[in-house]
C-alpha positions as CSV (number, residue, x, y, z in Angstrom):
1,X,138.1,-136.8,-25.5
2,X,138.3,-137.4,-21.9
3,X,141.7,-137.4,-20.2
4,X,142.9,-141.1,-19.4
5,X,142.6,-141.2,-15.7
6,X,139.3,-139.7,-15.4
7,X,138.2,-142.5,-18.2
8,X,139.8,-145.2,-15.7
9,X,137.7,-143.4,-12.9
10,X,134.5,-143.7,-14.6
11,X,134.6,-147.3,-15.5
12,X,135.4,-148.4,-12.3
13,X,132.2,-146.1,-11.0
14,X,130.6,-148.0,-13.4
15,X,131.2,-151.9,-13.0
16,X,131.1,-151.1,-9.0
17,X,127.4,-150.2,-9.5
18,X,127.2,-153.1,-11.6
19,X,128.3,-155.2,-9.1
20,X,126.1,-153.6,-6.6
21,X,123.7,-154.6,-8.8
22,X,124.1,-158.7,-9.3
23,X,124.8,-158.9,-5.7
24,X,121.3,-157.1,-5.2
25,X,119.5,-159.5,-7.2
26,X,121.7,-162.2,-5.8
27,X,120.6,-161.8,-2.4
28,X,117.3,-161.0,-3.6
29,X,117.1,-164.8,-5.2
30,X,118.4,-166.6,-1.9
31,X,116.5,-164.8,0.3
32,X,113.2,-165.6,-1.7
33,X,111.1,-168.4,-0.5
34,X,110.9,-171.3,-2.5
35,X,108.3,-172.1,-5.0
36,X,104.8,-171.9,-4.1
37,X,104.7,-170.2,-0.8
38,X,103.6,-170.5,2.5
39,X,101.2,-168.2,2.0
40,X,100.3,-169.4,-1.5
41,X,99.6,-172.9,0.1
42,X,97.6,-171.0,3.5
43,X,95.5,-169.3,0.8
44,X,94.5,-172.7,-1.1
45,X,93.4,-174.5,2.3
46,X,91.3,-171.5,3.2
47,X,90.0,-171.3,-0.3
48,X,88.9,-175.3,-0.1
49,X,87.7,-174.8,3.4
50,X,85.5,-171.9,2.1
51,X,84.2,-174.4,-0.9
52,X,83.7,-177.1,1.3
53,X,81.5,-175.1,3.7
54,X,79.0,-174.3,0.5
55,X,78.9,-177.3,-0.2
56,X,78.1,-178.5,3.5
57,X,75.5,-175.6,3.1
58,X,74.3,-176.9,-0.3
59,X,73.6,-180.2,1.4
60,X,71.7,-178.9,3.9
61,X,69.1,-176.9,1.6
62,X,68.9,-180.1,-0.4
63,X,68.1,-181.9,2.6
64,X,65.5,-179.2,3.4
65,X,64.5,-179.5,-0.1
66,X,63.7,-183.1,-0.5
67,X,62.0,-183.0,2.7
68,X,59.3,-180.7,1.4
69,X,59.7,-182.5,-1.7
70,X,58.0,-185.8,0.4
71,X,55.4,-183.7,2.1
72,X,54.4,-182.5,-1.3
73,X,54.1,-185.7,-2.4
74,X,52.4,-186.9,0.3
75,X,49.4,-184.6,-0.2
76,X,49.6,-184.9,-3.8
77,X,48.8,-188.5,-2.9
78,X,46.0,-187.4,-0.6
79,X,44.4,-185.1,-2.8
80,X,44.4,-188.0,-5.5
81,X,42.9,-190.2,-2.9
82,X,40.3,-187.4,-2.1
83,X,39.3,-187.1,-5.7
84,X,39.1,-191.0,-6.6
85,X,36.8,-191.2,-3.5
86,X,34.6,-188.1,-5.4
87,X,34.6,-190.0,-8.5
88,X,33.1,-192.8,-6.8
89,X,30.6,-190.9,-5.1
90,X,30.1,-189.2,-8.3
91,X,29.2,-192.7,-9.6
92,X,26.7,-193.6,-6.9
93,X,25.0,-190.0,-7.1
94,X,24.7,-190.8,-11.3
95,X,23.1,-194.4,-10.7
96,X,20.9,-192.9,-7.9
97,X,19.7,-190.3,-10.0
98,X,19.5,-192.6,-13.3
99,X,17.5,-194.8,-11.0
100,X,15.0,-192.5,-9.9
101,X,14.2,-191.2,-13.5
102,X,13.7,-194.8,-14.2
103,X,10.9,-195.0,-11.4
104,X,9.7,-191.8,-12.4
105,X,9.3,-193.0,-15.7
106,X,7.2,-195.9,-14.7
107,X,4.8,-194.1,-12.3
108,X,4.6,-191.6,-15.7
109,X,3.6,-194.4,-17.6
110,X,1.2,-196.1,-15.2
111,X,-0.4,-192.9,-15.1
112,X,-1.4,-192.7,-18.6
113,X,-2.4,-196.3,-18.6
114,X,-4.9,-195.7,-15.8
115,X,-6.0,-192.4,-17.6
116,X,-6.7,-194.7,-20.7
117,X,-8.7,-197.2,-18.3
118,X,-10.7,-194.1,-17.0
119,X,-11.0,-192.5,-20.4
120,X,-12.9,-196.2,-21.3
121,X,-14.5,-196.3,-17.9
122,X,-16.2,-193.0,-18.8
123,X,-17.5,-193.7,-22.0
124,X,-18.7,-197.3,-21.0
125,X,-20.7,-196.0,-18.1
126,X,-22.3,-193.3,-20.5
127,X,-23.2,-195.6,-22.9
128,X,-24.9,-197.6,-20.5
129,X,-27.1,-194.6,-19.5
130,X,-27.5,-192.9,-22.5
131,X,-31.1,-192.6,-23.5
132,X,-32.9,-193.5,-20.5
133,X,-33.8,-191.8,-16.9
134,X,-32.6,-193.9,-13.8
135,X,-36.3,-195.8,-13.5
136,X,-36.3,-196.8,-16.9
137,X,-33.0,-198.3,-16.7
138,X,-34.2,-200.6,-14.0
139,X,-37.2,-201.8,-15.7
140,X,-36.6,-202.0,-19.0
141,X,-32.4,-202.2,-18.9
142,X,-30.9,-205.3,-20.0
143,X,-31.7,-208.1,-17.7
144,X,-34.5,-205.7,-16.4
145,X,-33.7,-204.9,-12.1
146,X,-31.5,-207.9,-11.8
147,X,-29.5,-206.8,-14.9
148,X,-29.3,-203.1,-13.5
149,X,-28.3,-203.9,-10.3
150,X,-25.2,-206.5,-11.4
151,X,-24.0,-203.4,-13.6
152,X,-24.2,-201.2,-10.5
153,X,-22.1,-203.3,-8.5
154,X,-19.8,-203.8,-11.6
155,X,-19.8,-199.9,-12.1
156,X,-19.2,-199.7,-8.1
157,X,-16.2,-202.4,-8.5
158,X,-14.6,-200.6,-11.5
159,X,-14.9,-197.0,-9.9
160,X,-13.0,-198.4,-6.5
161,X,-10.1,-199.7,-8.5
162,X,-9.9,-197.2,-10.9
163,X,-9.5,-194.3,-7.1
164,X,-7.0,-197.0,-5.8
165,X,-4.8,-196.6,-8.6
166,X,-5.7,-193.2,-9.4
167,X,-4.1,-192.6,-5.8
168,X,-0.9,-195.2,-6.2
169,X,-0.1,-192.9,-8.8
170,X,-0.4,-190.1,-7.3
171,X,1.8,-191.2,-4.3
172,X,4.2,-193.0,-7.1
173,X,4.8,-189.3,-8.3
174,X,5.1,-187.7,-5.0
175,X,7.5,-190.3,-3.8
176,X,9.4,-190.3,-7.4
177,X,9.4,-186.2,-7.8
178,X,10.8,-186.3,-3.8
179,X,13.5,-189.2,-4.9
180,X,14.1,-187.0,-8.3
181,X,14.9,-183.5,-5.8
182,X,17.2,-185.5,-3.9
183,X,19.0,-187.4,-6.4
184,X,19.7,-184.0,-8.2
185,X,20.6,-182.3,-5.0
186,X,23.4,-184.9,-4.1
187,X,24.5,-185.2,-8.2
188,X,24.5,-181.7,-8.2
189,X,26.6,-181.6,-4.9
190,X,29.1,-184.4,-5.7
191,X,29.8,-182.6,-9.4
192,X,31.3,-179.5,-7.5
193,X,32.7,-181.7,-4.9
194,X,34.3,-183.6,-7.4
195,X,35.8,-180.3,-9.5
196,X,37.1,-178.7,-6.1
197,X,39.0,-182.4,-5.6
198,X,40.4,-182.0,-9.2
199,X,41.3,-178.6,-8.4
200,X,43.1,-179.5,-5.2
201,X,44.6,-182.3,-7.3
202,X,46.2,-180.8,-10.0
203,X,47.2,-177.9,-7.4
204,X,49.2,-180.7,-5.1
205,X,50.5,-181.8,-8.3
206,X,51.7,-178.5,-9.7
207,X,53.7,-178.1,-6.2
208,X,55.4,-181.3,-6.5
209,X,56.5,-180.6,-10.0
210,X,57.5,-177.1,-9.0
211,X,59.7,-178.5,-5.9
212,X,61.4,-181.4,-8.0
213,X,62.2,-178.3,-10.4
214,X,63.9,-176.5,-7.1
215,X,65.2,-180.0,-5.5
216,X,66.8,-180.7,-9.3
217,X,68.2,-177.2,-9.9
218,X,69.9,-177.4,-5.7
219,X,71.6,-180.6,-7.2
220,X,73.1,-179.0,-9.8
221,X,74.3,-176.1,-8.1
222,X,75.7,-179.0,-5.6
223,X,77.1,-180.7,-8.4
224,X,78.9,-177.6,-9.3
225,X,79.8,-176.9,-5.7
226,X,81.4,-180.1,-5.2
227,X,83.3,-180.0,-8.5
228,X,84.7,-176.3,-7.6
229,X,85.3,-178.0,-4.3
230,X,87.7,-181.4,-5.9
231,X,89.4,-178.2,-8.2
232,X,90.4,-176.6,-5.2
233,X,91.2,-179.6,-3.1
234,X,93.7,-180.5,-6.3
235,X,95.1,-177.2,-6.2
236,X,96.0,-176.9,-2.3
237,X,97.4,-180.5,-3.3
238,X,99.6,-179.7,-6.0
239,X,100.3,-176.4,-4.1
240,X,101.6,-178.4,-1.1
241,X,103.4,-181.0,-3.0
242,X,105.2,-178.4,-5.5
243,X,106.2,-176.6,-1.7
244,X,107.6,-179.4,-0.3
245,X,110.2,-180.5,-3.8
246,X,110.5,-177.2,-3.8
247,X,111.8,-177.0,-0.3
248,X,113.6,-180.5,-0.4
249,X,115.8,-179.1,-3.3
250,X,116.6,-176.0,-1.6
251,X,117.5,-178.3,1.1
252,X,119.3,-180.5,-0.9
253,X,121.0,-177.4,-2.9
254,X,121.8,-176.4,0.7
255,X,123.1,-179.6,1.8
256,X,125.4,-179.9,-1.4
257,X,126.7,-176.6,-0.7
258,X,127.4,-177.0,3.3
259,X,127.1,-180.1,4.6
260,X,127.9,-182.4,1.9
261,X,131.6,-181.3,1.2
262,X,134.6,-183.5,-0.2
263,X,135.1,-185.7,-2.3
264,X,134.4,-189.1,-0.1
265,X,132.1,-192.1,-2.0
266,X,129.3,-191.7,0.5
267,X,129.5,-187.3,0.1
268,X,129.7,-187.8,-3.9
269,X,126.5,-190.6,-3.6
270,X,124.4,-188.5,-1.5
271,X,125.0,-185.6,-3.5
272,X,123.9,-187.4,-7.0
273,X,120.9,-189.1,-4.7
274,X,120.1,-185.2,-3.7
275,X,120.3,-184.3,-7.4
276,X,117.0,-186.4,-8.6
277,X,114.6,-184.8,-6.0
278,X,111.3,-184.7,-6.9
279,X,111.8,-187.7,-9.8
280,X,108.0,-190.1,-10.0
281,X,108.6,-193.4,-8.0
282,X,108.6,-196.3,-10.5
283,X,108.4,-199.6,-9.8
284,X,111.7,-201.5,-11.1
285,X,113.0,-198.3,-12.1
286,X,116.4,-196.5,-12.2
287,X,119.8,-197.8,-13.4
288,X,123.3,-196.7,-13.0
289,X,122.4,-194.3,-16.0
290,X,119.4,-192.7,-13.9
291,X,116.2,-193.2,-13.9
292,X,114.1,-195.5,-16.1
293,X,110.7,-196.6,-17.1
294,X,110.2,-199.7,-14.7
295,X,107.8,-203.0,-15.1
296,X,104.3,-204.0,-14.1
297,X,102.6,-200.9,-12.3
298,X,105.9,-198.5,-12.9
299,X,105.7,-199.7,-16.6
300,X,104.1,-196.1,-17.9
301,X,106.4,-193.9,-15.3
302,X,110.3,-192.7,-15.9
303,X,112.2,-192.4,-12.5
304,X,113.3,-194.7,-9.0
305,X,112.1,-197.1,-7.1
306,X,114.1,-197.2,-3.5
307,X,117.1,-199.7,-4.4
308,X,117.3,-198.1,-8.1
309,X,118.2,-195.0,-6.3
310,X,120.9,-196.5,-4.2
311,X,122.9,-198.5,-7.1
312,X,122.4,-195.0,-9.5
313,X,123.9,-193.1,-6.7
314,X,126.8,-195.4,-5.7
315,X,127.3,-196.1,-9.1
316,X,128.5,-192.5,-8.9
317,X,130.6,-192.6,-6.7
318,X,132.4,-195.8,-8.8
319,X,130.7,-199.3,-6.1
320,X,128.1,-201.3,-8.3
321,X,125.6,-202.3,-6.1
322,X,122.7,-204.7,-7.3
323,X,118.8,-203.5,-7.8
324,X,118.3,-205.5,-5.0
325,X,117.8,-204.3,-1.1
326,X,118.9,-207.9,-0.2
327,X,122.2,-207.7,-1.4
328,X,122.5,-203.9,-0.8
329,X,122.4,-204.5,2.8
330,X,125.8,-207.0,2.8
331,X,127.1,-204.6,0.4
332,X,129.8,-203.7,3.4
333,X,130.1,-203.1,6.7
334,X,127.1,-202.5,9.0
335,X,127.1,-199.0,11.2
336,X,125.6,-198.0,13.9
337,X,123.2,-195.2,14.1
338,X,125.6,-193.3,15.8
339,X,128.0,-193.4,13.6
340,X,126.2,-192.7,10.2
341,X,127.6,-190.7,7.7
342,X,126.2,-189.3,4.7
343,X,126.4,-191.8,1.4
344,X,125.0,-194.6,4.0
345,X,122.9,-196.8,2.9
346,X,119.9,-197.2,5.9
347,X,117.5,-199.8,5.7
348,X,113.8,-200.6,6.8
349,X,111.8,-204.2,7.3
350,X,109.1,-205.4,8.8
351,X,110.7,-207.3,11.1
352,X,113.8,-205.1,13.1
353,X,114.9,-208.4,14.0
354,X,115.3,-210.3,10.5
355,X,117.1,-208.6,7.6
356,X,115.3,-210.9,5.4
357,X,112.3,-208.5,5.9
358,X,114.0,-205.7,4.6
359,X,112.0,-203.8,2.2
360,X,113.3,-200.0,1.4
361,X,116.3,-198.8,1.4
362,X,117.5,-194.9,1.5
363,X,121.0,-192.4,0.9
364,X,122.1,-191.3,4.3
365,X,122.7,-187.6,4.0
366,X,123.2,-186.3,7.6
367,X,121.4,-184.7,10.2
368,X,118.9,-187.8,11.1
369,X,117.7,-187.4,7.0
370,X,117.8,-189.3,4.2
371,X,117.2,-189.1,0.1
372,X,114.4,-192.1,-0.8
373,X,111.9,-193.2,-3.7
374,X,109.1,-193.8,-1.0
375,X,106.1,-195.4,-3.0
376,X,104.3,-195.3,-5.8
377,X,102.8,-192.0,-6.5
378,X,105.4,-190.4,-3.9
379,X,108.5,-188.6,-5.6
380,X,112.0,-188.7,-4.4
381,X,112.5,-186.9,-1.7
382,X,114.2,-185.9,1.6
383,X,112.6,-187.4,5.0
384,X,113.9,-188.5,8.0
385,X,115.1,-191.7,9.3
386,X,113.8,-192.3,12.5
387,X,110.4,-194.2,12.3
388,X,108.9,-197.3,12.4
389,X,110.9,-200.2,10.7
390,X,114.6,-198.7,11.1
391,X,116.6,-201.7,11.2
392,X,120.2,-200.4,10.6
393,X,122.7,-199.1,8.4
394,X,125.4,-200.2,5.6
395,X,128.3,-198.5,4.2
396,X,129.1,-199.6,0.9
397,X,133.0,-200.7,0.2
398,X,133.1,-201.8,-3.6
């Protein structure tokens, strides 16, 4: 059992290291930056500048892509062309060739007629002769001299016709075994014409399909690209916005704890205003209970829209205002710029010269800032008040 004081002396020891400790970790906590970081944020814009570069390099290799893509086309389309053209020569070279069998065929068969005329010739004249000598044939022939010497001139007759034709038919075949070489030579040559043009064909045609293969697969890889690209683009936006509510309620935390003290109606509204940073802007939205689900295109979203913040955050501070920015703005006296204090409420319109204009409304908070709902899709927030549209300032007196 330890004595008393020493006890005492340990237990002091003890909750002063403790205290070291929180104070640590305290410090620790409020010097740490905000939500995302800077760094965080700087990472996410490099990160979509690096995906938007691939795809900027994508675009070009599809570029480069489809443009061989047409050249390939374009001499599949000639070699199509080339080969249609050998098909029709083809044709000709067929007909020609068919044609000069055809002639061949008939000088064949005029050849064998005149044979068979000869072949009759022949005999005829032998029968003619047969049995006597040549003097005896003259005398005593049919028809006696006269008679041989009509059949002469009728065997004379015969014999010239029958050399005439014999020699059309020679020169029939010569001509028609010439036409027959040359028909066979140009079939012949437009057959392997014609399978080199197939060849070159169906070779232009396997490099198109081939390069819409490689123009198709560069599309998808772009596709991909550019998806990776709208990821990263939404994560460097909801880095960004998450920074700035981040940053706007450490703001705001630091504003309630410094700059926003007392317990005055305009401290006590900008203070529950600075509270409801980062709500959705809802059109119509927000009553003196907080924020609502408003009508028409803020229907589907719970939070503000600029004059709901203003009545929630008066309401606070015990003055009912109305959900109106027209009846905010005579809600008490008007203040100059110069005189602003936080809890004021400052207005915008289109007009700086006609308060009937006036179309957003925002809770003063000091140092040129304000808290506002700013539009749809926008969150509350803290901005300042010194742009286009400023038209002046109220302080609310219930």
């Amino acid at each position: 059992m330890l004595p008393p004081q020493k006890r005492r002396k340990i237990c002091l020891a003890v909750m002063s290291a403790s205290a070291a400790v929180v104070l640590a970790i305290l410090a620790g906590s409020a010097g740490a930056e905000p939500g995302p970081s800077a760094r965080d944020v700087a990472k996410s814009r490099q990160v979509v500048r690096d995906r938007a570069d691939a795809v900027g390099r994508i675009k070009a290799r599809l570029a480069q892509a489809d443009g061989e893509l047409d050249r390939l086309a374009n001499s599949a389309e000639i070699a199509m062309e080339r080969y249609n053209g050998e098909l029709v020569r083809l044709d000709h070279a067929r007909q020609t060739y068919q044609a000069t069998q055809r002639r061949l065929l008939l000088s064949e068969q005029n050849y064998e007629q005149i044979r068979a005329e000869m072949a009759v010739f022949a005999a005829e004249a032998y029968r003619m002769n047969t049995g006597f000598n040549g003097l005896s044939a003259v005398v005593s022939g049919e028809g006696g001299p006269q008679g041989f010497l009509d059949r002469a001139s009728l065997v004379e007759v015969l014999a010239g016709r029958q050399t005439e034709a014999v020699q059309r038919m020679h020169a029939a075949k010569v001509v028609a075994d010439l036409f027959r070489g040359q028909a066979q030579t140009a079939l012949h040559a437009e057959q392997t014409a014609t399978l080199a043009a197939e060849a070159a064909k169906r070779a232009a045609e396997g490099a198109v399909v081939q390069q819409r293969s490689a123009v198709k697969g560069i599309e998808l890889a772009k596709a991909e690209l550019v998806k990776q690209l709208g990821q990263a683009q939404a994560h460097a936006a909801d880095l960004r916005r998450r920074r700035e509510v981040a940053l706007e309620q450490a703001r705001a935390r630091s504003l309630q704890a410094g700059s926003l003290p007392g317990s005055s109606r305009g401290a006590i509204a900008a203070r529950a205003a600075l509270s409801w940073l980062g709500t959705p802007y809802s059109w119509g939205g927000g009553t003196t209970s907080g924020p609502t689900y408003g009508v028409d295109q803020g229907s589907g979203t719970r939070g503000f829209d600029c004059s709901g913040l203003a009545l929630y955050a008066w309401n606070r501070a015990g003055i009912q205002l109305d959900h109106w920015t027209g009846t905010q703005w005579n809600s008490g006296p008007h203040i100059p710029s110069s005189a602003l204090r936080p809890g004021d409420l400052v207005f915008f319109a289109s007009d700086t010269g006609d308060p009937d204009t006036i179309h957003h409304v925002g809770i003063y908070i000091g140092g040129g800032q304000m808290v506002e709902a700013p539009y749809t899709g926008g969150r509350v927030r803290v901005s300042t008040i010194w742009r286009n549209g400023f038209i002046g300032a109220t302080r609310p007196a219930g």
